[in-house]
KOLZAGU-597771 format. One line per field, with one value per residue (C-alpha): x, y, z; residue number from 1; residue in one letter. Coordinates in nm, 3 decimals, padded with zeros to 5 digits. Example, Ala and Ser with C-alpha at 12.3 -4.5 7.8 and 13.67 -1.06 7.14 Angstrom:
X: c(01.230 / 01.367)
Y: c(-00.450 / -00.106)
Z: c(00.780 / 00.714)
nr: c(1 / 2)
rest: c(a / s)
END
This chain:
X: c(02.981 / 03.122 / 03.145 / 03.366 / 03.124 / 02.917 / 03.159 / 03.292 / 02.926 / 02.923 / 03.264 / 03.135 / 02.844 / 03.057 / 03.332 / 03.521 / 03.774 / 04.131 / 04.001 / 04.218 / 03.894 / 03.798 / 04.028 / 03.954 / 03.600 / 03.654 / 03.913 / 03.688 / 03.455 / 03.155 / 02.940 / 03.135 / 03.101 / 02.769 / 02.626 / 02.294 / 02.099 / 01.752 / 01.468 / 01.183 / 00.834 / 00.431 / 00.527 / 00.913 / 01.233 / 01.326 / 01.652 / 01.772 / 02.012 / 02.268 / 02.392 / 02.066 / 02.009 / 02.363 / 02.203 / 01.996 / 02.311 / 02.526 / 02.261 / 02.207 / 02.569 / 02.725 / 02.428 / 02.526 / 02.266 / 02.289 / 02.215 / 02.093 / 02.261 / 02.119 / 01.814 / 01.800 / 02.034 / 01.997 / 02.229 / 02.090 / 02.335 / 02.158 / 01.824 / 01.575 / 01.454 / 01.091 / 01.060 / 01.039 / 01.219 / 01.102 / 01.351 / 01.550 / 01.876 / 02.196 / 02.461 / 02.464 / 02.655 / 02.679 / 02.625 / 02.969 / 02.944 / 02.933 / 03.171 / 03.400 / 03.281 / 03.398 / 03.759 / 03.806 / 03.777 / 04.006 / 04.237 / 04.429 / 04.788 / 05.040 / 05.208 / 04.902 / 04.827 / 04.436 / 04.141 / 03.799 / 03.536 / 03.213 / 03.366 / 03.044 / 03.031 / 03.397 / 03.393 / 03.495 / 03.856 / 03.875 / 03.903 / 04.133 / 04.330 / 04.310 / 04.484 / 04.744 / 04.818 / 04.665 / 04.954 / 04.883 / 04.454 / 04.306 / 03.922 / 03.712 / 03.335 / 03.167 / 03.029 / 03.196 / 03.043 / 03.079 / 03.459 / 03.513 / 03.267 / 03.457 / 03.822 / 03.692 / 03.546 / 03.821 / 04.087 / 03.892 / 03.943 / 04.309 / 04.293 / 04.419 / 04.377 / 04.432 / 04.044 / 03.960 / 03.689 / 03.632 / 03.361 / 03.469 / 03.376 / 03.664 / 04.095 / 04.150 / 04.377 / 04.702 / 04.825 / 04.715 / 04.708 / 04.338 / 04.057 / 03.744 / 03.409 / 03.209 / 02.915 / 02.785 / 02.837 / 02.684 / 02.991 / 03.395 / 03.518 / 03.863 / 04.016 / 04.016 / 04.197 / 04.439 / 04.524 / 04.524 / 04.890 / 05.019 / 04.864 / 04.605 / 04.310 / 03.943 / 03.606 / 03.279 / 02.959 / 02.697 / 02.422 / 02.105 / 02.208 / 02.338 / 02.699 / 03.036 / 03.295 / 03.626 / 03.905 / 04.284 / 04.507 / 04.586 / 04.992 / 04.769 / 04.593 / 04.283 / 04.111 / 03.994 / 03.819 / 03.431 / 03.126 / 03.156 / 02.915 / 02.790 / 02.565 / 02.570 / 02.394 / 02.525 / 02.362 / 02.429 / 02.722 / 02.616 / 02.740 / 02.525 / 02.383 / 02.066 / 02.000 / 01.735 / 01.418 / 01.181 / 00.949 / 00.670 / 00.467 / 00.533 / 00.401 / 00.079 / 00.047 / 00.136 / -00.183 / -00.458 / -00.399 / -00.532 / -00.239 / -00.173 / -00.325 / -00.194 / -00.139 / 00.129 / 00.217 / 00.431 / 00.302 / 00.362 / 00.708 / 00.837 / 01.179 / 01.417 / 01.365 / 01.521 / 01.845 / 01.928 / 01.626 / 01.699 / 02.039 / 02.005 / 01.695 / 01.882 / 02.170 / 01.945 / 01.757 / 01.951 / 01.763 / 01.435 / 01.242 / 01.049 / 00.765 / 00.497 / 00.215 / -00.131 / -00.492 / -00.819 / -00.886 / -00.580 / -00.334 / -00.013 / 00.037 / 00.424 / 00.476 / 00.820 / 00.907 / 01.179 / 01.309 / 01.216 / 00.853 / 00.797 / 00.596 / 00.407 / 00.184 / 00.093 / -00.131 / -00.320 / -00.680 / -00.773 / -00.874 / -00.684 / -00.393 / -00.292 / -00.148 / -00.293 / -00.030 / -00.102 / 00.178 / 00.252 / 00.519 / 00.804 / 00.929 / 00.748 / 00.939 / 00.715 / 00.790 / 01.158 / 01.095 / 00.918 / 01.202 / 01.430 / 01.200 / 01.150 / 01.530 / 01.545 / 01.263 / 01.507 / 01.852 / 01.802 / 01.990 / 02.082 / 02.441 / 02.504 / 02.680 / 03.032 / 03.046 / 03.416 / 03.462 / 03.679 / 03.776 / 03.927 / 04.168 / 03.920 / 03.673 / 03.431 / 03.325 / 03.177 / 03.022 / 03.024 / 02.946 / 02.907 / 02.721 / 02.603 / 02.740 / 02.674 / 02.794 / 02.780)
Y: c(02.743 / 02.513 / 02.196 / 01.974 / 01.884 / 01.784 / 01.572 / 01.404 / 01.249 / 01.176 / 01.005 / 00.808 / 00.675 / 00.627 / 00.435 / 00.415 / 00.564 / 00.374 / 00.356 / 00.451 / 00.693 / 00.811 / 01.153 / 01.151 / 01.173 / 01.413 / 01.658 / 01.689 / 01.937 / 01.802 / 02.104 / 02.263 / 02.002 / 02.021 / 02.355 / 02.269 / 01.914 / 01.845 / 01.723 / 01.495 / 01.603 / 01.554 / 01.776 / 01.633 / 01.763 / 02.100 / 02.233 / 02.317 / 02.593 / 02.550 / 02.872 / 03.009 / 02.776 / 02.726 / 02.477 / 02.240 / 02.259 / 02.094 / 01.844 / 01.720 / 01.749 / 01.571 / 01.264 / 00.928 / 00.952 / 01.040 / 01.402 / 01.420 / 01.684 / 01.635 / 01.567 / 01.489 / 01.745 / 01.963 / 01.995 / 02.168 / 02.463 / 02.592 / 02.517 / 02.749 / 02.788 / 02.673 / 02.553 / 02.156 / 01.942 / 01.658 / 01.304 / 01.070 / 01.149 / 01.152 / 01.246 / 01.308 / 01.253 / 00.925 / 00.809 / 00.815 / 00.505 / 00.337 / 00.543 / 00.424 / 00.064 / 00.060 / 00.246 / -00.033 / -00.290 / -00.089 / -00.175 / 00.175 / 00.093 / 00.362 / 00.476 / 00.313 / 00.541 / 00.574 / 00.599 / 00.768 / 00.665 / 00.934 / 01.269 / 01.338 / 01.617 / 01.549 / 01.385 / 01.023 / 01.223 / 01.418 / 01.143 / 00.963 / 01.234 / 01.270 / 00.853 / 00.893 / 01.239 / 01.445 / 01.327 / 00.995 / 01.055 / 01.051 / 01.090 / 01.067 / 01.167 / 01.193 / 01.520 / 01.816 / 02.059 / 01.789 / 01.800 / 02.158 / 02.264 / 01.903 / 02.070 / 02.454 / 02.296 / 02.046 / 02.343 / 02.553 / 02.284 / 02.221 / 01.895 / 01.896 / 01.567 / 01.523 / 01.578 / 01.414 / 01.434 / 01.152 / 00.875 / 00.520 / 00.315 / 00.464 / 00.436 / 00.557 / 00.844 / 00.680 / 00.334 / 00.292 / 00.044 / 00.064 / 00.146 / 00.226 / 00.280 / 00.497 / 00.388 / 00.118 / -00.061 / -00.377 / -00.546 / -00.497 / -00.256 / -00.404 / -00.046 / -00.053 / -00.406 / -00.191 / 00.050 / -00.166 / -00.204 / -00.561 / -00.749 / -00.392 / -00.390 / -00.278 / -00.233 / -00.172 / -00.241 / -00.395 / -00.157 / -00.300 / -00.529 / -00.505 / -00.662 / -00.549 / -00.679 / -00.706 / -00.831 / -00.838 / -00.813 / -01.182 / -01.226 / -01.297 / -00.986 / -01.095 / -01.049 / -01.278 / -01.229 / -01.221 / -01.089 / -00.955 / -00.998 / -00.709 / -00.500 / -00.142 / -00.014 / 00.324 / 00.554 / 00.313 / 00.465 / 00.718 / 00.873 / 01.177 / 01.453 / 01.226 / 00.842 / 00.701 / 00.789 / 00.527 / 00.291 / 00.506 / 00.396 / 00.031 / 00.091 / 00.209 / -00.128 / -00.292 / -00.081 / -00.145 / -00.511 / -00.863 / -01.036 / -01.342 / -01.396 / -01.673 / -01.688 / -01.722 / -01.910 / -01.637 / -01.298 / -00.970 / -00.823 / -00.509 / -00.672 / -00.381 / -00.399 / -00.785 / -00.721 / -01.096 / -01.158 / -00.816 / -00.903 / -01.282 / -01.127 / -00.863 / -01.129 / -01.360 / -01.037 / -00.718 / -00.393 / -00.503 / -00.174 / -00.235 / -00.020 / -00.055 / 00.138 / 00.036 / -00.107 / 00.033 / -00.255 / -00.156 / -00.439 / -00.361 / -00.426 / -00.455 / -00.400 / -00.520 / -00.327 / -00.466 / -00.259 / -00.570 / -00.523 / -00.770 / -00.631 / -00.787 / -00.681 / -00.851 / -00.814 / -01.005 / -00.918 / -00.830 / -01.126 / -01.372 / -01.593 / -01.597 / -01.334 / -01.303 / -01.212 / -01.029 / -01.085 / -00.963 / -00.946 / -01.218 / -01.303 / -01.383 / -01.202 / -01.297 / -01.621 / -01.528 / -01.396 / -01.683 / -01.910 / -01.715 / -01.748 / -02.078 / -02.148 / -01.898 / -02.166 / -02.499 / -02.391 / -02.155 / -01.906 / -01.727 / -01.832 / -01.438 / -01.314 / -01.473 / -01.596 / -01.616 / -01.348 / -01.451 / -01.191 / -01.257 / -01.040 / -00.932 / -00.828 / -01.110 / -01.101 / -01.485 / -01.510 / -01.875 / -02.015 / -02.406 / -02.548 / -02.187 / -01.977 / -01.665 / -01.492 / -01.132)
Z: c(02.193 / 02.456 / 02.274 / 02.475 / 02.732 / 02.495 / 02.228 / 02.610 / 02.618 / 02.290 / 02.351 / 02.589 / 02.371 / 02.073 / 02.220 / 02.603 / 02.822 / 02.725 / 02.364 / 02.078 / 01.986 / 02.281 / 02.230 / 01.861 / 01.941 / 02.233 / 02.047 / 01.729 / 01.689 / 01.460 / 01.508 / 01.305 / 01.009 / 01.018 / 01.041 / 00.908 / 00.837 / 00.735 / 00.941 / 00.806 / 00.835 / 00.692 / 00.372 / 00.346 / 00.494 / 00.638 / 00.703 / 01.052 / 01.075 / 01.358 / 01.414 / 01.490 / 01.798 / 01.984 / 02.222 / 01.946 / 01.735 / 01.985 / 02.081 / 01.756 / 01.622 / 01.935 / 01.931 / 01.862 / 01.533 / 01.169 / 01.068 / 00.689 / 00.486 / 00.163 / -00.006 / -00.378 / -00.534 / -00.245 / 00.045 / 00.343 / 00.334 / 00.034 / 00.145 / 00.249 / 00.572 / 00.672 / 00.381 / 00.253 / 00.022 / -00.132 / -00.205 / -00.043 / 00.163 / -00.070 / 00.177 / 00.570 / 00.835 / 00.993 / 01.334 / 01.508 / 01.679 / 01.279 / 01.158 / 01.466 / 01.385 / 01.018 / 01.124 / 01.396 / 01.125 / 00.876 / 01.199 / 01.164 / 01.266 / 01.291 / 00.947 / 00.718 / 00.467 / 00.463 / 00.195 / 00.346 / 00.082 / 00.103 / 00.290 / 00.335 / 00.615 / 00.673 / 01.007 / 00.936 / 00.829 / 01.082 / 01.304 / 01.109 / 01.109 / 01.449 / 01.458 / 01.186 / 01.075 / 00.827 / 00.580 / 00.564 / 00.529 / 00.189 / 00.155 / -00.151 / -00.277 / -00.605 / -00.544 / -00.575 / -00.319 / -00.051 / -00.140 / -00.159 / 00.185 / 00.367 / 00.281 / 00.379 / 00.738 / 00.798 / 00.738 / 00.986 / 01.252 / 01.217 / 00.964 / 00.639 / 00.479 / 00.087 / -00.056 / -00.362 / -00.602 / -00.803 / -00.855 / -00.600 / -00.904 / -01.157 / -01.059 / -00.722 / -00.676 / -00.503 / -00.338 / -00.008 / 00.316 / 00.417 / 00.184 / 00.421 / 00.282 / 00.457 / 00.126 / 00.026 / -00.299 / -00.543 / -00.547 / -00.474 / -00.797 / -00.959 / -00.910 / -00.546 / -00.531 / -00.772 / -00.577 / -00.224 / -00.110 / -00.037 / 00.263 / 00.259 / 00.390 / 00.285 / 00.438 / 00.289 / 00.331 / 00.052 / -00.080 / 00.016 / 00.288 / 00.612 / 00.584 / 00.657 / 00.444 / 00.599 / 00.331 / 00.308 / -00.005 / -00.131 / -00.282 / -00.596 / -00.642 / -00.514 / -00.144 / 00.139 / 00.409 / 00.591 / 00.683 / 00.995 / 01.270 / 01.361 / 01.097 / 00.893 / 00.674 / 00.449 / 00.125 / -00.199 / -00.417 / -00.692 / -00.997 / -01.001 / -00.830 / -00.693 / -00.716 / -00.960 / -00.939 / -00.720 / -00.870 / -00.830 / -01.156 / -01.050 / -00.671 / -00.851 / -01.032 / -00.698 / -00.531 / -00.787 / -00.951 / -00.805 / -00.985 / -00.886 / -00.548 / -00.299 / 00.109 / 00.327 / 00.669 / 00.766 / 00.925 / 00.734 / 00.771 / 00.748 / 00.547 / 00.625 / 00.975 / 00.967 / 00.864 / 00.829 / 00.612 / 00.435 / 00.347 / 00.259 / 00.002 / -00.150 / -00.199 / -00.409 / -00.595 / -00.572 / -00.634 / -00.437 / -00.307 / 00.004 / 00.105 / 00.400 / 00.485 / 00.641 / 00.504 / 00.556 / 00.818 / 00.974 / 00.935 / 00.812 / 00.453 / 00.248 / -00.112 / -00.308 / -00.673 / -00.904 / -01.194 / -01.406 / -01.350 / -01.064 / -00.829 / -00.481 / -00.204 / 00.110 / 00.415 / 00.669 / 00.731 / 01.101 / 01.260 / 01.055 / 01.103 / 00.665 / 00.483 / 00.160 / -00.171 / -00.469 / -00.717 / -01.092 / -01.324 / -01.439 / -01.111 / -00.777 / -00.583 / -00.251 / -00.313 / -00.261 / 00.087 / 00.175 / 00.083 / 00.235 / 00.616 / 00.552 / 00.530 / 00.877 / 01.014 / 00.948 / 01.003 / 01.279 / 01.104 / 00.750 / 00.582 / 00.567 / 00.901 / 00.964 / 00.594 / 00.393 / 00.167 / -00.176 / -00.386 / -00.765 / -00.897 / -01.124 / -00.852 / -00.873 / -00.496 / -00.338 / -00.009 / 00.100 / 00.448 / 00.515 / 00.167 / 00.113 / -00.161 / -00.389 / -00.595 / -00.631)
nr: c(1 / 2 / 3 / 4 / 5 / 6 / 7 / 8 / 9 / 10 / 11 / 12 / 13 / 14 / 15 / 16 / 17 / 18 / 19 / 20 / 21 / 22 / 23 / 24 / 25 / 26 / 27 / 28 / 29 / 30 / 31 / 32 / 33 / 34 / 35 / 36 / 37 / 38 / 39 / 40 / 41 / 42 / 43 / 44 / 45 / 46 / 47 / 48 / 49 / 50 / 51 / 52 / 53 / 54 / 55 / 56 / 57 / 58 / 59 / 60 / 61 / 62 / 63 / 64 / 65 / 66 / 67 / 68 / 69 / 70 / 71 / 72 / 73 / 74 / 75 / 76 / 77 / 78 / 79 / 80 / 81 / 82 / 83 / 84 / 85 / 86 / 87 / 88 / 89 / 90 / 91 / 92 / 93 / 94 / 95 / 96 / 97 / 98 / 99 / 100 / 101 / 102 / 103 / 104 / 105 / 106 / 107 / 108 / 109 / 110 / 111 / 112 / 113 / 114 / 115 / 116 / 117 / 118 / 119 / 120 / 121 / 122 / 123 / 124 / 125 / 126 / 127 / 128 / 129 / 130 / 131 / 132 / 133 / 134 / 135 / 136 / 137 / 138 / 139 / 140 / 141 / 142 / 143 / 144 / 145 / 146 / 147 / 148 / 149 / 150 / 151 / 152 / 153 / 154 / 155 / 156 / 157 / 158 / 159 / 160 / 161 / 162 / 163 / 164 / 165 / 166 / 167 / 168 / 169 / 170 / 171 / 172 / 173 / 174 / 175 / 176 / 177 / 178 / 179 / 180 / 181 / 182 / 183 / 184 / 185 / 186 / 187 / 188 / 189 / 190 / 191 / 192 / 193 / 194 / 195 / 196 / 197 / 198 / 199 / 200 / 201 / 202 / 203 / 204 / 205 / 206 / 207 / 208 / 209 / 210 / 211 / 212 / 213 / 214 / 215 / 216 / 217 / 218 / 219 / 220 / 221 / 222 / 223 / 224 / 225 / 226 / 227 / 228 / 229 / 230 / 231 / 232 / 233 / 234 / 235 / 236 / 237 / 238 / 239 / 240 / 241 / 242 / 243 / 244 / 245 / 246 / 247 / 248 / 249 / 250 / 251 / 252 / 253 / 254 / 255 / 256 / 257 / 258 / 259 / 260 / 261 / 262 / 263 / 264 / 265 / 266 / 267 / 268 / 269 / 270 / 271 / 272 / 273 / 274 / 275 / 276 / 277 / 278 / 279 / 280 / 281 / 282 / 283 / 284 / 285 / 286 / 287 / 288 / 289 / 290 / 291 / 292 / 293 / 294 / 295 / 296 / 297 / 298 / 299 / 300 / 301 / 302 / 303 / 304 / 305 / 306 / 307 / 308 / 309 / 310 / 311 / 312 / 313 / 314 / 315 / 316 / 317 / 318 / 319 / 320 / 321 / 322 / 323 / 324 / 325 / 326 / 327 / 328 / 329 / 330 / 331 / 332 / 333 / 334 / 335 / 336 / 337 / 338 / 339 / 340 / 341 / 342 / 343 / 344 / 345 / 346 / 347 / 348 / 349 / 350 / 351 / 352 / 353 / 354 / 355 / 356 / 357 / 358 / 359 / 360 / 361 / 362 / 363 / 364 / 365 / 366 / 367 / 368 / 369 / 370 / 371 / 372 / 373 / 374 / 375 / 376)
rest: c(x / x / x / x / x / x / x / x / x / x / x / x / x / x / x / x / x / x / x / x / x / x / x / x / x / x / x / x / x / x / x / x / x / x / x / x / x / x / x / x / x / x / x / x / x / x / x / x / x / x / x / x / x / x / x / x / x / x / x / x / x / x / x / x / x / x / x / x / x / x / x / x / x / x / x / x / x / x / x / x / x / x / x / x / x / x / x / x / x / x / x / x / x / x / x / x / x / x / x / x / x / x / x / x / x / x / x / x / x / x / x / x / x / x / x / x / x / x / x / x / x / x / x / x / x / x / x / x / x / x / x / x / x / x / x / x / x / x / x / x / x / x / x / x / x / x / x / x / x / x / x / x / x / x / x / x / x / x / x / x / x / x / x / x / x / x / x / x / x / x / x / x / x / x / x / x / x / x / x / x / x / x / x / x / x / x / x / x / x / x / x / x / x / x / x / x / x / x / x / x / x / x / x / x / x / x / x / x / x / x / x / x / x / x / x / x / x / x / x / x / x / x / x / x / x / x / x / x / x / x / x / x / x / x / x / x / x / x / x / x / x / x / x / x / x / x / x / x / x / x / x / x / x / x / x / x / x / x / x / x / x / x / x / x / x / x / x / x / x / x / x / x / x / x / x / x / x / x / x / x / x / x / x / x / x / x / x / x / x / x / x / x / x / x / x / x / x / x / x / x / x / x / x / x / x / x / x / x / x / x / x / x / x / x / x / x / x / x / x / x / x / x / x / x / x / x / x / x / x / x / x / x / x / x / x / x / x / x / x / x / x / x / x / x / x / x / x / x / x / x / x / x / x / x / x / x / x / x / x / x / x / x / x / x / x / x / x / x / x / x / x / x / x / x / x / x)
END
């Protein structure tokens, strides 16, 4: 295949001429880090193998977008072809543009010594590599066949970076000068302010928002730093082969029962599409699942599931300005989106973006901007 034309476009998507990733981008083959990805469809996902089709390879692998390797416990390589599997997406391969946003904020000076959180496909390292030196390049993921096909397809490229398999939450395997998360996790673990070098620096983003945490080693053992401005959004951190299973049981509840029925001044909103809203909500209430799908009048209709049995459904009638609620369990957690828009409607703004990041030696992580705070 004749890649380079191809990674040159993506190149110029992804970054600019005169950028320090511009050749990274250009000199790095991805197609052959990702030889095969899944596609959704009606009846789930179906694998796509690259080899088969030279010129849809390279126009998927060399897109600015994210190609899904793995669904559930299975990762495309050892799926079979034509036919579907069912689950969510537990690894891929991200976007380059993000993964060339979260290195820029790592700031990746000459001589750092680096730590790649989720190898994923590989590609993240490989451009780091392509910046420091394969020496200096340390990359991490839970699971072990992601590890061992990452170090097989990096080797076959030229780049040898130190591959590690261990879990992000447990003691991190060295000292190092930039810890960059390419996952996203609850809160800031202890062990990674542990093994962060003095005056180091770490980036991650927080699972079920869209912020980018930024913060630098404090003399005291602790962090400070922000919420960056601009938004990401990565795969929440797991421990085992797939991620809980969804609230499926719950959803049913959410369907069938009247609960507690009240209105709403506020049109229905599809809460993952509004990252600030998204992010301020899953601040106050962590572990909120959002679904949406569409009523037999045709309006569009939301439902939010909490593991603690709160459940809520929403939906304005065609024809009418109020959007009637359904709500059940201990919590209201509708009620919690409303307060959140209404605190949009007289401030102009959410707290969230461009808030100061503290960091305890002990990992407890505070977001605080103006009279705002929270702890995670």
């Amino acid at each position: 295949m004749d890649w380079k034309p191809y990674a040159a476009d993506l190149a110029t998507d992804a970054a600019h001429p005169g950028s320090d990733w511009w050749a990274p981008i250009m000199e790095t083959p991805r197609h052959m880090l990702v030889e095969r990805w899944f596609t959704p469809g009606r009846d789930g996902w179906t694998a796509v193998d690259g080899p088969s089709d030279e010129r849809a390879w390279a126009t998927a692998a060399y897109s600015d977008s994210t190609l899904v390797t793995r669904i559930g416990p299975v990762h495309a390589d050892h799926a079979v072809t034509g036919q579907a599997v069912t689950g969510h997406p537990t690894s891929s391969s991200t976007l380059p543009s993000l993964v060339v946003t979260m290195l820029r904020h790592g700031r990746l000076t000459p001589g750092v010594r680096l730590l790649d959180l989720a190898t994923g496909s590989g590609y993240s390292a490989a451009l780091a590599c392509h910046r420091l030196g394969d020496d200096l390049v340390t990359t991490l993921d839970v699971d072990p066949y992601l590890t061992a096909a990452a170090a097989e397809r990096l080797d076959r490229i030229g780049r040898h970076p130190r591959v590690v398999t261990a879990d992000a939450n447990n003691e991190l395997p060295g000292t190092f000068d930039r810890i960059v998360s390419m996952v996203s996790m609850p809160r800031i673990p202890v062990q990674w302010l542990t093994a962060l070098a003095p005056e180091g620096r770490m980036v991650t983003t927080i699972t079920g928002t869209g912020l980018i945490i930024t913060a630098d080693k404090d003399d005291n053992g602790g962090a400070t730093g922000r919420v960056e401005w601009d938004r990401a959004s990565f795969m929440a951190t797991r421990a085992g082969e797939d991620y809980p299973p969804g609230l499926n049981d719950l959803f049913a509840t959410a369907v069938e029962d009247d609960g507690e029925v009240t209105t709403s001044p506020f049109p229905v909103l599809d809460v993952m599409q509004a990252w600030e809203v998204w992010s301020m909500l899953t601040l106050m209430s962590p572990g909120i699942e959002h679904r949406t799908g569409t009523a037999d009048d045709g309006s569009h209709m939301t439902w939010m599931l909490h593991p603690d049995g709160s459940w809520a459904r929403a939906y304005t009638p065609a024809g009418e300005d109020i959007t009637t609620v359904h709500q059940g369990g201990p919590r209201r957690l509708y009620n919690l989106l409303d307060e959140v828009r209404w605190r949009w409607l007289e401030h102009g703004e959410l707290p969230v973006y461009g808030a100061l990041v503290t960091i305890t030696p002990d990992g407890e992580t505070t977001l605080s901007r103006g009279a705002w705070s929270l702890t995670l």
